[in-house]
MIKOL-733492 format. One record per residue (C-alpha): x, y, z; residue number from 1. Coordinates in pm, 1 decimal. Example, Ala and Ser with C-alpha at 12.3 -4.5 7.8 and 13.67 -1.06 7.14 Angstrom:
BEGIN
          u          v          w     k
     1230.0     -450.0      780.0     1
     1367.0     -106.0      714.0     2
//
This chain:
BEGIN
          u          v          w     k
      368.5     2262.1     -607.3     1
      308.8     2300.4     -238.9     2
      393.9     1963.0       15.3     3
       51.2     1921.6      101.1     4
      -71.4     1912.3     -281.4     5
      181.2     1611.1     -284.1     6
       53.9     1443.6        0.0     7
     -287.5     1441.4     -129.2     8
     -192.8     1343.3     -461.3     9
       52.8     1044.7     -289.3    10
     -302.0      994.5      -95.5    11
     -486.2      923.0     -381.7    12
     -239.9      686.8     -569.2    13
     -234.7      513.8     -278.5    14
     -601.1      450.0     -255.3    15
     -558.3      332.5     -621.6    16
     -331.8      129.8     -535.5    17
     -485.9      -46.4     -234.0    18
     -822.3     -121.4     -473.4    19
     -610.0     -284.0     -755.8    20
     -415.7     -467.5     -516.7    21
     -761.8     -618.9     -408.1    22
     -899.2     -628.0     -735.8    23
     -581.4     -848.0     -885.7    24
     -524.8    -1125.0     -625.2    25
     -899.8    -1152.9     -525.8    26
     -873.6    -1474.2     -757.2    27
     -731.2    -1794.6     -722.5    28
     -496.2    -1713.1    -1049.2    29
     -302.7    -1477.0     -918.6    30
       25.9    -1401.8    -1124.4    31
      311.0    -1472.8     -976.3    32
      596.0    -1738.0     -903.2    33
      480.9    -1817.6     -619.7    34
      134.4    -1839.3     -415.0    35
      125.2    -1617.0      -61.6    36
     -119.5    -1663.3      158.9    37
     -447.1    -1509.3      148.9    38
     -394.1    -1321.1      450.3    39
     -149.1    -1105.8      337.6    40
     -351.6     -917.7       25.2    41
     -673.7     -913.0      284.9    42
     -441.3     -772.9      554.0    43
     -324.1     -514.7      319.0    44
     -664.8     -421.7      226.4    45
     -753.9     -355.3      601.4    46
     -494.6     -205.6      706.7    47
     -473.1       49.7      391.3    48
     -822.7      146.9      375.9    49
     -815.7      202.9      781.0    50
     -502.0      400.6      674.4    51
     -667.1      565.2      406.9    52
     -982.4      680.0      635.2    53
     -829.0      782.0      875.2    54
     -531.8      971.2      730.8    55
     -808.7     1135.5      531.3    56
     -946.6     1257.2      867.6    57
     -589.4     1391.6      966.9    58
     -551.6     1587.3      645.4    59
     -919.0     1750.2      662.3    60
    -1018.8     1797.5     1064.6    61
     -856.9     2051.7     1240.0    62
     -579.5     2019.1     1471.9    63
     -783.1     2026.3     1796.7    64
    -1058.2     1764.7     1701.7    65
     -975.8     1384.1     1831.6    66
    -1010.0     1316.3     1430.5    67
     -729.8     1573.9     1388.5    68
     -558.4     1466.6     1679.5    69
     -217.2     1313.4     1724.8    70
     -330.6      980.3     1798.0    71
     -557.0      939.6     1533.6    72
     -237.6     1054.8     1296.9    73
       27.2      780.9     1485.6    74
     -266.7      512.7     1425.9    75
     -287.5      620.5     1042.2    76
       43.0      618.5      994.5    77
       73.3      271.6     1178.0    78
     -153.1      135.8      933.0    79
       -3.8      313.1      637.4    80
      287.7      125.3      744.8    81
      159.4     -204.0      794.8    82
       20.6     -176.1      417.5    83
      342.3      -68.5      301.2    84
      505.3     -384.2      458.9    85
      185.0     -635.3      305.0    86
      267.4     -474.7       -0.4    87
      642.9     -561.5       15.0    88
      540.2     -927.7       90.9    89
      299.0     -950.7     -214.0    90
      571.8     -853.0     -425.0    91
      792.2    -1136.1     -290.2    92
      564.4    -1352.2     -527.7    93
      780.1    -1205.8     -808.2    94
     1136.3    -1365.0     -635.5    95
     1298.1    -1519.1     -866.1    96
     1442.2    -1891.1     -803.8    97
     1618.7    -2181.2     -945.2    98
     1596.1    -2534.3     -957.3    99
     1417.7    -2814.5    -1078.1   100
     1052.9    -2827.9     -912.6   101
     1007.8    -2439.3     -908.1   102
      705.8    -2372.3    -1112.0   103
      707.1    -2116.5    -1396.6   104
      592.7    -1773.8    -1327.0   105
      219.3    -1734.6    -1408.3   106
       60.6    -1446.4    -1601.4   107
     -325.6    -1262.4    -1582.8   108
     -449.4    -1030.0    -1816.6   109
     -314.9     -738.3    -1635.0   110
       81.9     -714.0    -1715.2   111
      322.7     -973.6    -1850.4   112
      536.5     -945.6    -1500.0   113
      589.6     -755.0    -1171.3   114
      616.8     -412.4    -1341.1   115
      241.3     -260.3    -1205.1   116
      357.7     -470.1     -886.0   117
      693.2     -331.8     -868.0   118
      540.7       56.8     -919.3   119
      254.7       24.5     -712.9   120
      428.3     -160.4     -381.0   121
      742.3       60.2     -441.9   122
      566.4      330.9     -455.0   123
      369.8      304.3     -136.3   124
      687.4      254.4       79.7   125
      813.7      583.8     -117.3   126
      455.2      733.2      -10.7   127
      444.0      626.5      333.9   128
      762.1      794.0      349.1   129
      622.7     1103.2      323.8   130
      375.2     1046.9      454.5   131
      560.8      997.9      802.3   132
      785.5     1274.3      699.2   133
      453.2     1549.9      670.2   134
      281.3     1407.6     1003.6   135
      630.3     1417.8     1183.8   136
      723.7     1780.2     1023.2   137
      363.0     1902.8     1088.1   138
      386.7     1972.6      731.8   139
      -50.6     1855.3      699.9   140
//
């Protein structure tokens, strides 16, 4: 399998991600041990579908086009970055703590814990990783 191939497919996941992400804490209910602000999952949705846009736009226009160009491609990866960071912060709902007026963790129908957290924020940073790595390589 080719780098690009992988770069789309990271693409994709990604995009996956950023709609469940949106989809799960859109509520007040949100699992969790603790509540983040609301800014945080709408900042990640921003960010990642500029990302997502306009990465796409890197990976299809050709080199000379402004859409192809190297700013455009700094920007998305900018914003691929400042997802992958959001993402790290909604996960810091699952920190574990101790004491006596910490409130239990709460559950929603969609896992029993941080495990689809844990894959899908982990696996953005891992993403954005290449992602950086392919745009600074000219690899796409």
């Amino acid at each position: 399998m080719s780098f690009p191939i992988v770069v789309w497919i990271l693409t994709a996941l990604a995009a996956v991600a950023i709609v469940l992400t949106r989809l799960r804490l859109k509520g007040d209910g949100a699992a969790g041990q603790f509540a983040i602000s609301r800014r945080v999952p709408l900042a990640h949705f921003v960010a990642g579908v500029l990302a997502l846009v306009l990465w796409s736009g890197v990976l299809v226009a050709p080199e000379d086009s402004f859409v192809g160009g190297p700013l455009i491609g700094i920007v998305a990866i900018a914003c691929w970055w400042v997802t992958a960071i959001c993402g790290l912060l909604i996960l810091a709902r699952w920190l574990p703590s101790r004491g006596r007026h910490v409130p239990a963790a709460a559950g929603d129908s969609w896992s029993d814990g941080p495990g689809l957290s844990l894959l899908a924020h982990l696996g953005m940073v891992v993403g954005v990783l290449v992602f950086t790595y392919a745009y600074l390589t000219a690899a796409v």
